[in-house]
N, C-alpha and C positions, 0 to 999 in steps of 0.2 A: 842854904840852897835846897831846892826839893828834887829829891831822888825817885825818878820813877823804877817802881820793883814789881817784882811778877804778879806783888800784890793788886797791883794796877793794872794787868793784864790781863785780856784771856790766853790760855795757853791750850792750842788744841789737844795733845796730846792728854791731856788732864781731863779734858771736858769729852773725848772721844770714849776715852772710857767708863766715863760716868755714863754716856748712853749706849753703847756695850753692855754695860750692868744693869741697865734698866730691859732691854731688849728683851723680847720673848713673854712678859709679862701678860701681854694682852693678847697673843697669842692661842685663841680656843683649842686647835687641837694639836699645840706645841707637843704637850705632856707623851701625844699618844703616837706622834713621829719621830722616826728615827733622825736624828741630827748626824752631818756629816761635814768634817770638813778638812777631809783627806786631798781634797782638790783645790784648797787653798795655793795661789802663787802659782800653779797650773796655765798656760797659754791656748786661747781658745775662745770663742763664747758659746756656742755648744758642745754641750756636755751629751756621752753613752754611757749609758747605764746598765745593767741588766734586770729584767724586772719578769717572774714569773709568769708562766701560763698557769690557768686553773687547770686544775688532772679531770673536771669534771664532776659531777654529781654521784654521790654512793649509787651502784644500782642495787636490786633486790636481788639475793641467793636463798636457792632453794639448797634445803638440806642434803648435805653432802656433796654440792654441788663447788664449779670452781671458782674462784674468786679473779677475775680478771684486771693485771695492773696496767694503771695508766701511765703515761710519761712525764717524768718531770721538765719539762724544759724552761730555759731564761732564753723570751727573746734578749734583743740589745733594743731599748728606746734610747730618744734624744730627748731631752728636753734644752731649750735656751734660756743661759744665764739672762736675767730680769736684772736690770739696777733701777732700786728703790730709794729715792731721794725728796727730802723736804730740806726746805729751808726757815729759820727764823731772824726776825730783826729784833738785837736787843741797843736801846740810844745810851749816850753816856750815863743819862741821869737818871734811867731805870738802873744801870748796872753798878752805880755808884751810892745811890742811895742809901743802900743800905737796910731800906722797907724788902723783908721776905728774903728769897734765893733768885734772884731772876737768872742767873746759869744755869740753878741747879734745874729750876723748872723748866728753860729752855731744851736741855739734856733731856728731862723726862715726857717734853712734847714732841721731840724728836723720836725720841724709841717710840713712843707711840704710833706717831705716823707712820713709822717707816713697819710697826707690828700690824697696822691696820694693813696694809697692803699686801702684805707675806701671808695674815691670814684669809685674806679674799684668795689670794693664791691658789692656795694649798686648798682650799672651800671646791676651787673649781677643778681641780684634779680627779676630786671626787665621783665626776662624770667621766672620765676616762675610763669607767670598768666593762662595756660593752653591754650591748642588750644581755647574754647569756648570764650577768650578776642583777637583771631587776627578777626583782620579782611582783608581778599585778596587783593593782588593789584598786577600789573605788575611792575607798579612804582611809586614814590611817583609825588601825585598833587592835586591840589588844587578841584576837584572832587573827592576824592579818600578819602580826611580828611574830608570834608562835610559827606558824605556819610560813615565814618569809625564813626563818631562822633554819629549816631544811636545807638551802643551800650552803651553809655549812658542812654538808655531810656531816659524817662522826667529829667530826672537828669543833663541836659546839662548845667545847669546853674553855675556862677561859673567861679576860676581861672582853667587854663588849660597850660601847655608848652606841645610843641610839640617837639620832638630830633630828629633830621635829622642829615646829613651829608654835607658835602658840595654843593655834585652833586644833594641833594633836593632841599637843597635852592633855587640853581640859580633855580631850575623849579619853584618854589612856587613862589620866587618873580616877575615873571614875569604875575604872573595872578591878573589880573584887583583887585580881592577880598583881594591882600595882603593890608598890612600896613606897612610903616616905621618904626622902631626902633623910629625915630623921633618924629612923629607924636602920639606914647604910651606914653609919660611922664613917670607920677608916677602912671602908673600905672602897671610898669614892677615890677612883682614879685621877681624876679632875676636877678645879675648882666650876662651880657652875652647878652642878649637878642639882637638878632638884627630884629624883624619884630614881624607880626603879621598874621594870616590866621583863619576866620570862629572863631576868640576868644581864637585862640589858641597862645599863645606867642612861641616864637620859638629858638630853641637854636641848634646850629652848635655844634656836638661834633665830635671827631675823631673815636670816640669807636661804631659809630652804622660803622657797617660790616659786611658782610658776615661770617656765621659762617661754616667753612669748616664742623662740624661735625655732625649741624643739616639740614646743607644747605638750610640755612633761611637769609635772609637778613632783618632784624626789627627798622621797626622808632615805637617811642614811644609815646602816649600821654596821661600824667601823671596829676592828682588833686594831691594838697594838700593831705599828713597824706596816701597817699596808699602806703609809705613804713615807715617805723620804723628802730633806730639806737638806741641801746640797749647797751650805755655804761657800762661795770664790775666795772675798774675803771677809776682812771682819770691821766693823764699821769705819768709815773713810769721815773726817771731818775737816771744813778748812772755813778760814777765818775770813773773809776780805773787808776791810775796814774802808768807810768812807769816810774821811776827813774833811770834806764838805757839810757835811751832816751830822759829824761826832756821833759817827751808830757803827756799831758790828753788823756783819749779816753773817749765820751761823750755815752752812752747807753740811748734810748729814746725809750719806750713802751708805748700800750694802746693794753688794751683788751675790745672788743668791737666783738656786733653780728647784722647785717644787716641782715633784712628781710621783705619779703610782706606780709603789715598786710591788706590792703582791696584790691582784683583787682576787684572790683567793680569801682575804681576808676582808672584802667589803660585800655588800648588799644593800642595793637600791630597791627601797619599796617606792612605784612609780607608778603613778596614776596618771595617764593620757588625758590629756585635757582636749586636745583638737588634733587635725590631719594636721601631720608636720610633709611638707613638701623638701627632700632628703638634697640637699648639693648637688652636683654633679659630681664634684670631686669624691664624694664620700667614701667610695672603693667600689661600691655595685657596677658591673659593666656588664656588657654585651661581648662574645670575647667569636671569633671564627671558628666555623668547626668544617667547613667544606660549602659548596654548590649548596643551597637551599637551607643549611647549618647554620645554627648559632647555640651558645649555652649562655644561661645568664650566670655570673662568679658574685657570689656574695659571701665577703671579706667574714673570717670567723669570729671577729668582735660583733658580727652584727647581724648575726644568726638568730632569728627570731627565741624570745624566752618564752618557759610554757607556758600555755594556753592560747597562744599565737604561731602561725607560719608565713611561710612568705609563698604569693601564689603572682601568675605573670598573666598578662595578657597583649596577642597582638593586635597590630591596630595600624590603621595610615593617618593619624590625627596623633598631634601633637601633646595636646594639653594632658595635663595629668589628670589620670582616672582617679574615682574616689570620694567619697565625700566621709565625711567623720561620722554621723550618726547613719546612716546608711547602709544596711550590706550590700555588696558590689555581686556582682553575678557574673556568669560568662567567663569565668577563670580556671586555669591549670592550675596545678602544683607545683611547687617549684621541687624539685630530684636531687638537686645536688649540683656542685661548681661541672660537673663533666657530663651530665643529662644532656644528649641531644637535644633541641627542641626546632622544628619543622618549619622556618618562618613562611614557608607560602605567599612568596613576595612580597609580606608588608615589609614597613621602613620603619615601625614604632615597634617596643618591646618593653610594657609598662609594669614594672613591679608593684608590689603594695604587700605592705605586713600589714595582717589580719586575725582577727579574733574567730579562732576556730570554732568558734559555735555561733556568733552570731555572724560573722563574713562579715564585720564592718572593720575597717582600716582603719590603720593608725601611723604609717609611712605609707609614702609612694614618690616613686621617681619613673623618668621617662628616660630613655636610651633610644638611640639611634642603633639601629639593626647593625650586627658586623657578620658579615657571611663571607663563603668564599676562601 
């Protein structure tokens, strides 16, 4: 008589773990995130974190002069648990054959997918640092990450990767200050690396692009622990067997929440490609200040970075002011969240972040006047 044994089966538990072990492998900037998985078993599907304010930029002191401290503070962010799931079909006569591993390789297609997705994740967190961590450029080069590497303040010390594109690199490596992949050893933080610029190691990804809807094109350069991966739990697998079809179908989940926990530790080099027309939601308002009053409140993540400010204009027309190559004219300053500004009956209150020397924009939004 023939004995069916486990030898004959799939056993999830077994094969859960094999893509468990596999996890994280394709993972680009696994290495350089803090992993967390204290919230394991935890009830909920968003998660509060706390995640640092930058203290700001070194200022200049004059000799003998005093040195003025800034505050450390952790907001709390939220971010929401993501479940990342694929599936694979394996038939009897692939699983029984005997030709290759087809478990084992189903295991290792599954951590992959479910790696590809965690690292798009965590890719996109990477914008969460507010205008006040880009720093301008036209394009990337090896002047431009020297000089972007200022917002570090004294803090420049330290691992660093830098995320470029292809069309960076070839510019970076061409300048006298790169390094060889070669010539770093062990001292490459992560797999991938192919150079080195100013201390910064350097990594080719496909995902730094133009993004059509902020029309920002952003290289990254990232320490250690400035983002965080907030495993739920640890990989979920289940088996459902169709016996019409003599096939398995293999179910592979993780719930997990990617987010920036310090952008004190990052710096976006960002080159504006066109006017981005800003949400409505995005925090800018019109907020009442009395009779004939209004201030415009622009959120501290989105406080113009240098060589840009934010200037307003009123208006009884709707459409957004602005155009991208352009300088705009006819504009105020913007003072600050508590600045009076005098609206003189109109009903429109048009922002626009702009390049302080040439007055051509690079956000703008429209607001409804709130007075009164």
């Amino acid at each position: 008589m023939e004995v069916t044994t486990k030898s004959n089966q799939i056993i999830p538990e077994v094969l859960g773990d094999m893509v468990e072990q596999s996890l994280g492998q394709k993972i680009t900037l696994l290495p350089i995130t803090q992993a967390d998985d204290t919230l394991q078993g935890k009830p909920g599907d968003t998660l509060k974190f706390p995640a640092f304010r930058y203290i700001g930029k070194a200022q200049q002191v004059e000799e003998n002069g005093q040195v003025q401290a800034g505050v450390l503070s952790a907001d709390t962010v939220s971010a929401t648990v993501k479940k990342y799931a694929k599936a694979v079909r394996v038939t009897d006569e692939a699983r029984l054959s005997g030709f290759g591993d087809p478990l084992g390789e189903a295991a290792r297609q599954l951590a992959r997918a479910i790696d590809h997705a965690v690292d798009d994740a965590l890719f996109d967190r990477l914008s969460d640092a507010g205008y006040a961590r880009k720093y301008l450029v036209t394009e990337l080069s090896s002047d431009g990450v020297a000089d972007a590497l200022t917002l570090f303040g004294e803090d420049l010390a330290g691992d660093k990767v830098l995320i470029t594109d292809a069309r960076g690199y070839a510019a970076l490596r061409k300048d006298p200050a790169y390094i060889r992949a070669s010539d770093i050893g062990q001292r490459m933080i992560l797999s991938g690396v192919v150079g080195e610029i100013w201390g910064c190691q350097i990594l080719v990804s496909d995902k730094i692009r133009e993004n059509p809807v902020t029309r920002e094109k952003q290289y990254f350069i990232l320490k250690p622990g400035a983002l965080r991966l907030v495993a739920k739990t640890q990989t979920q697998l289940e088996v459902a067997r169709e016996a019409s079809h003599m096939r398995d179908t293999l179910y592979a989940s993780k719930h997990c929440a990617a987010y920036l926990y310090d952008a004190s530790r990052l710096i976006s080099l960002c080159q504006f490609t066109g006017l981005e027309a800003l949400p409505r939601d995005c925090g800018i308002k019109s907020a009442a200040k009395g009779a004939g009053k209004t201030a415009l409140v622009i959120p501290d993540g989105m406080i113009a970075p240098a060589g840009y400010k934010w200037v307003y204009v009123l208006d009884d027309l709707a459409p957004d002011k602005g155009s991208f190559d352009t300088a705009i004219t006819g504009t105020a300053d913007w003072q600050g969240n508590e600045a009076l500004i005098a609206t003189g009956g109109k009903i429109y209150i048009h922002a626009l972040m702009v390049n302080r020397e040439s007055m051509k924009p690079a956000k703008t939004i429209t607001l409804l006047v709130e007075e009164g």
